[in-house]
N, C-alpha and C positions, 0 to 999 in steps of 0.2 A: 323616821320623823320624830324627832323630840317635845318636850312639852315645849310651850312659847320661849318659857326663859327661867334661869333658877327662882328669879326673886319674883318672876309677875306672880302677881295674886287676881289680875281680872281679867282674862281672855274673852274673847267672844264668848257667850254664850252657846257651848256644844262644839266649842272649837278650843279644845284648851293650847294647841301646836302652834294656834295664831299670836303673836306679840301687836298689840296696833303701835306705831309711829305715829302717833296723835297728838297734834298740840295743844287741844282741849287738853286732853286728858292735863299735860305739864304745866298749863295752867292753873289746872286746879290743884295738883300739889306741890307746883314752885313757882305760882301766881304768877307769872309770865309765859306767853308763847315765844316757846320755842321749835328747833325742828327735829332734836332729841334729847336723852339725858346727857351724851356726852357728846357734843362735837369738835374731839382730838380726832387725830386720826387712829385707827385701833383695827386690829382683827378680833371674830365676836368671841368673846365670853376666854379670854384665852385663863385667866385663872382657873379653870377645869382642867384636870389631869386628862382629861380627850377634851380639847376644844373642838366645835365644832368644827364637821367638816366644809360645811355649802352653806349658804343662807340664802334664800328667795325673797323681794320684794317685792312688791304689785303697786302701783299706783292706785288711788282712790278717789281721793280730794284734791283737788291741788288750785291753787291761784289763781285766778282766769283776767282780770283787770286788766293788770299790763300787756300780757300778750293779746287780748281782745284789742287794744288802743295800737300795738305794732303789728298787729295782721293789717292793717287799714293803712301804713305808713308807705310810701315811695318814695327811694332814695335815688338822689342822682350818682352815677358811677364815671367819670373819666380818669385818663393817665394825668399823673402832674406832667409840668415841665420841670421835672428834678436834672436835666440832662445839660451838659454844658452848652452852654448857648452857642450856638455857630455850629454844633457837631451834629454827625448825622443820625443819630437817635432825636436829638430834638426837633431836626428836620421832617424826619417823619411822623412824628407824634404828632405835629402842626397841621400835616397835610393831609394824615388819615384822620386828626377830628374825630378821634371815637367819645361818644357820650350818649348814656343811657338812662332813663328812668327805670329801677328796679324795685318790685316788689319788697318790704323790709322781710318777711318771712315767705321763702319762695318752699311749695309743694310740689318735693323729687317726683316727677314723671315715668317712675318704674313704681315704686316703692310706697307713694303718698304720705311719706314722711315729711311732716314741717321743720322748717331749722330757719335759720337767720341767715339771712343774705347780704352784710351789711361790709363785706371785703375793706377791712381798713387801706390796703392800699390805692384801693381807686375812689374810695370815697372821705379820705381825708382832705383830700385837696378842693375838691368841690365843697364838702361841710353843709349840702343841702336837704331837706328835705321836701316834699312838695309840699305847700300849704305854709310853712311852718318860715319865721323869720332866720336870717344868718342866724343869729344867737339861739333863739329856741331851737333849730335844728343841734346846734354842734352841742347844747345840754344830752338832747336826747340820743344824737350819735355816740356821746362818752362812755351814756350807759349800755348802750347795746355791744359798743366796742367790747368793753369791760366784759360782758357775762361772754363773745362769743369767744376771746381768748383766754378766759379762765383755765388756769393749769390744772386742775382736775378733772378738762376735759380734752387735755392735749395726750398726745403718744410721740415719742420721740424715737424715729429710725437711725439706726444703726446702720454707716456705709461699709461696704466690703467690694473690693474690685467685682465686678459682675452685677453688683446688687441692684434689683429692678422694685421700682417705687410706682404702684399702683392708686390712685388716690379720686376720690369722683369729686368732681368742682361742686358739683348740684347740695351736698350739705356739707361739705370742709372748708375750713383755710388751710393753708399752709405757709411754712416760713423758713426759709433759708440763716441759719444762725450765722451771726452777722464776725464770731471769731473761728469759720471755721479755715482759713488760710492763716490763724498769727503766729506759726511755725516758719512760713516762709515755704510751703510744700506747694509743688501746684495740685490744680482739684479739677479735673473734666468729669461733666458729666454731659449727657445727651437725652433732650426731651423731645419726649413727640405727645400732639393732643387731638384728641377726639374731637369730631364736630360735635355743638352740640343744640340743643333747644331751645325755645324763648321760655324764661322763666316765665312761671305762673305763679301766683298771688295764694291765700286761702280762701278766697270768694273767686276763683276762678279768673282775676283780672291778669292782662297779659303784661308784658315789658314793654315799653314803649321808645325807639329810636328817638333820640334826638337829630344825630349826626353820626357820619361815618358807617362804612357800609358792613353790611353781616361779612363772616369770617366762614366760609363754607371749604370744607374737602375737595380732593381731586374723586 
């Protein structure tokens, strides 16, 4: 373990190996909050002839507002009708009627991990939220949109004939990249999906059917 940092001069007190990420602190010597001294992307301290090797972060403080206002939100989730009219996807998308009230931050039922549950593609097309007008809703959908597909917290797989893609619905999205046929090549793949639970809320409130019937195993 190293000291905090070449240049800090105030560590905790009896911890001199601790750096804090405090936006107090950057306040007070470059009068604005920020969330560090430099937010480029960087690996730490590499001007060192041995830059480090690991660095550990802990959470402390962090923002509680917004996620206290979207633990409480319910989104409605259905399929659009993006299918050509008369065809048989559109057919059945009509007849199964699936639509659902979903928690905005649903709590994984293994793990008790909270995450956003706000699936751009089934809840574009409805643009609802309970409570909340056409318009106030799609405000607030833009922004939740926006932080869960942020690219610093995407990973991007690598296909190779055999390759098998494990992924849990309960805190991911996922997305099919939309050039990945403009060579002209064909591309199969084969999915199969686990049954799964009715989301839960962070007050413990359940999912609520609207229409269309659960989706159960053999």
């Amino acid at each position: 373990m190293t000291p905090a940092h070449p240049h800090e001069e105030n560590p905790p007190e009896g911890f001199p190996e601790i750096l804090p990420i405090d936006s107090r602190r950057y306040e007070t010597n470059l009068g604005r909050k920020r969330t560090s001294y430099d937010n480029s992307w960087h690996t730490d301290v590499t001007a060192l002839v041995n830059p480090p090797a690991a660095s550990i972060l802990r959470a402390h403080i962090l923002p509680a507002e917004l996620r206290a206002f979207v633990d409480k939100l319910d989104i409605k989730h259905q399929f659009s009708l993006s299918a050509a009219a008369g065809s048989q996807r559109e057919r059945k998308i009509r007849e199964a009627n699936l639509v659902a009230y979903h928690p905005a931050v649903r709590v994984h039922a293994v793990t008790g991990e909270r995450a956003l549950f706000v699936s751009p593609g089934f809840t574009r097309g409805a643009r609802e939220i309970r409570g909340f007008s056409p318009t106030q809703s799609e405000r607030i959908l833009n922004l939740l949109w926006e932080e869960a597909t942020r690219t610093e917290y995407t990973v991007r797989f690598r296909w190779a004939p055999g390759s098998v893609a494990f992924w849990d619905n309960r805190a991911t999205s996922h997305l099919a990249i939309s050039d990945a046929g403009h060579l002209g090549y064909d591309r199969v793949l084969y999915r199969v999906t686990l049954e799964g639970d009715i989301p839960k809320g962070a007050d413990g409130r359940e999912s609520v059917r609207v229409s269309g019937e659960p989706f159960y195993g053999s």
